[in-house]
C-alpha positions in Angstrom: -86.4 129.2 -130.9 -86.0 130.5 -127.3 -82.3 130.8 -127.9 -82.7 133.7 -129.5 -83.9 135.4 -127.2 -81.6 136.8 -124.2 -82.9 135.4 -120.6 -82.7 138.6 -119.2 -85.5 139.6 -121.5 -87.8 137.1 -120.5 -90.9 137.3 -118.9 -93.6 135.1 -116.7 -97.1 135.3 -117.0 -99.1 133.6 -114.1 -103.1 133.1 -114.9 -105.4 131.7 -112.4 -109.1 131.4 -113.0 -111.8 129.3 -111.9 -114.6 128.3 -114.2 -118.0 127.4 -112.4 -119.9 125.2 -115.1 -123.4 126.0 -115.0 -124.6 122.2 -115.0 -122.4 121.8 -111.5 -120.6 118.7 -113.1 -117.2 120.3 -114.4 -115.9 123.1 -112.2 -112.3 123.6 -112.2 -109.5 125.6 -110.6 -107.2 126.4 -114.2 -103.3 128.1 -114.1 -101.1 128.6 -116.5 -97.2 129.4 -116.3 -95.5 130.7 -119.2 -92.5 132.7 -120.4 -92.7 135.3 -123.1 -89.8 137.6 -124.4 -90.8 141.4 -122.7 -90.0 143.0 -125.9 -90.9 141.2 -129.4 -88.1 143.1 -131.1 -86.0 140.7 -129.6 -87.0 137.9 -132.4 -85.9 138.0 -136.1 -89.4 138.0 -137.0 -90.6 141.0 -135.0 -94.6 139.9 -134.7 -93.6 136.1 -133.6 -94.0 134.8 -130.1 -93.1 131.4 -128.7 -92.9 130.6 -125.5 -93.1 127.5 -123.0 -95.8 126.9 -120.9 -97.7 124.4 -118.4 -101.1 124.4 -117.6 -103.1 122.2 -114.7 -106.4 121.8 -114.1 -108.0 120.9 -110.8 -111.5 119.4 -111.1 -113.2 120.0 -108.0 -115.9 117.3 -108.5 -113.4 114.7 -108.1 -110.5 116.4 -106.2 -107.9 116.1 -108.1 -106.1 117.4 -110.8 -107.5 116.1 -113.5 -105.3 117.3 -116.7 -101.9 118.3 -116.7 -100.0 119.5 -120.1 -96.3 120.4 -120.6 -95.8 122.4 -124.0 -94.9 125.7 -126.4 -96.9 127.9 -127.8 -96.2 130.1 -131.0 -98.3 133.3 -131.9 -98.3 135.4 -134.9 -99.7 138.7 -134.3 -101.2 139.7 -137.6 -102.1 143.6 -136.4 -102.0 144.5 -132.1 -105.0 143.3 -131.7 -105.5 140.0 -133.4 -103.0 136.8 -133.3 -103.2 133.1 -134.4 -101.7 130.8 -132.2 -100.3 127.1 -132.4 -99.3 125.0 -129.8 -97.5 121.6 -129.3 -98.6 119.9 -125.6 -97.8 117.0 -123.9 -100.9 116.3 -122.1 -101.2 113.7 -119.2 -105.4 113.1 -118.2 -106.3 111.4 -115.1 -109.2 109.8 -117.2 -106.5 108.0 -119.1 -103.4 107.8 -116.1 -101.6 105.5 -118.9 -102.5 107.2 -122.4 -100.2 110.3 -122.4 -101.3 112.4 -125.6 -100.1 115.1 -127.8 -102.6 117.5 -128.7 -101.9 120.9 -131.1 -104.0 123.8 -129.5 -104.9 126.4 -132.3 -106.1 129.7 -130.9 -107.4 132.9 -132.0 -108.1 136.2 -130.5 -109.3 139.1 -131.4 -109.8 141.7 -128.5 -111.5 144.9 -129.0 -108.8 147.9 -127.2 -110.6 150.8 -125.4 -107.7 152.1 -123.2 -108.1 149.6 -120.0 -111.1 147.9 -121.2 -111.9 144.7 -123.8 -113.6 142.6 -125.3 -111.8 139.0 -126.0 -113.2 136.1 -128.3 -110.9 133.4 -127.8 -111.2 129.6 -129.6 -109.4 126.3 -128.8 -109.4 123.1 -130.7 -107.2 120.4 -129.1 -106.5 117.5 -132.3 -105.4 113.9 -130.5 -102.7 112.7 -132.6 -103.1 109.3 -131.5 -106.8 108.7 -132.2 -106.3 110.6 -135.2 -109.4 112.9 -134.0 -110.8 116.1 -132.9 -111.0 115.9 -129.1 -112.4 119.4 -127.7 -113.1 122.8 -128.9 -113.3 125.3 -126.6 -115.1 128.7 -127.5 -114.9 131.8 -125.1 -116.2 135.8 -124.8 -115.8 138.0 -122.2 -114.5 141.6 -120.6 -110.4 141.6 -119.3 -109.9 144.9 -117.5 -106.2 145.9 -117.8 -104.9 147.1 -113.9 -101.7 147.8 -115.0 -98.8 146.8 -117.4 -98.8 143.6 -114.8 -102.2 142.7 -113.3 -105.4 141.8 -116.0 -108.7 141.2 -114.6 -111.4 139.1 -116.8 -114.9 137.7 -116.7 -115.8 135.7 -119.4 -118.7 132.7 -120.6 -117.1 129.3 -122.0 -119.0 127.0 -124.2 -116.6 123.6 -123.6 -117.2 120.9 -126.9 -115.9 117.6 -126.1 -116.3 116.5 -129.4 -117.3 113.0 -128.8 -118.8 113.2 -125.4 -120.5 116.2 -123.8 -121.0 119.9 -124.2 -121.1 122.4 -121.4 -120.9 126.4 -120.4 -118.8 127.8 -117.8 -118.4 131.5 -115.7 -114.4 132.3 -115.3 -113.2 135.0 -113.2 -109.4 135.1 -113.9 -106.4 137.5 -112.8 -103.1 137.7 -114.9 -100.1 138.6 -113.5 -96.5 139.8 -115.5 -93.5 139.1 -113.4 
């Protein structure tokens, strides 16, 4: 998959948010690392991306970092403004320190361009292959403000489903940065 792609071609994206969650029981410091090719021209199928990526979540209730997931992520982008995403993690929870799981992440987005303003909606459903279950959905809206080609600002409201435990809502404030 990445092979395909020449290194020199490659680019990082570094997102760090923090999402307050209104019932003061699950705030959390969240970044992501990922590569992406620069230019999607680069791929035999020219509206395909896939790239690597690891996420960590600190919980701040309990001081630590309470997920961790190693994985790849493909999006189709159906038109510039709407794409369908699957992922593959390896995901390591403190909850469960010996129960490391594999969970597929589908995502969709569809933001709403003016120029340097937009509006995102943005889903996740995390699938536990081991329990053979739903374990999370994650729904999201909010306003990204485009700084640059390399800085993104966003604001957005989170509605957090763990499917057989609790829901919640969270505030994020995020920035994105493009190496």
């Amino acid at each position: 998959m990445i092979s395909s792609v020449a290194s020199a071609d490659m680019g990082i994206e570094v997102q760090n948010s923090v999402r307050w969650d209104l019932s003061d029981t699950e705030s959390e410091y969240y970044i992501r690392l990922d590569t992406s090719p620069k230019n999607r021209k680069l791929f035999v199928a020219q509206n395909i991306d896939v790239m690597p990526f690891v996420t960590a979540k600190y919980h701040f209730q309990q001081s630590n970092f309470h997920r961790v997931a190693l994985g790849v992520e493909a999006r189709l982008h159906l038109t510039d403004w709407l794409w369908f995403g699957n992922a593959l993690a390896f995901e390591r929870y403190t909850t469960k320190p010996n129960a490391p799981e594999f969970i597929v992440t589908l995502d969709a987005e569809l933001p709403l361009v003016a120029d340097t303003f937009w509006i995102y909606l943005h889903d996740e459903y995390f699938f536990d292959f081991r329990s053979e279950q739903g374990e999370e959905n994650d729904l999201a809206i909010g306003v990204r403000y485009n700084i640059n080609d390399r800085l993104r600002l966003q604001l957005g409201w989170w509605h957090v489903d763990r499917i057989h435990d609790f829901d919640t809502d969270m505030l994020e404030v995020m920035y994105i940065y493009r190496f």
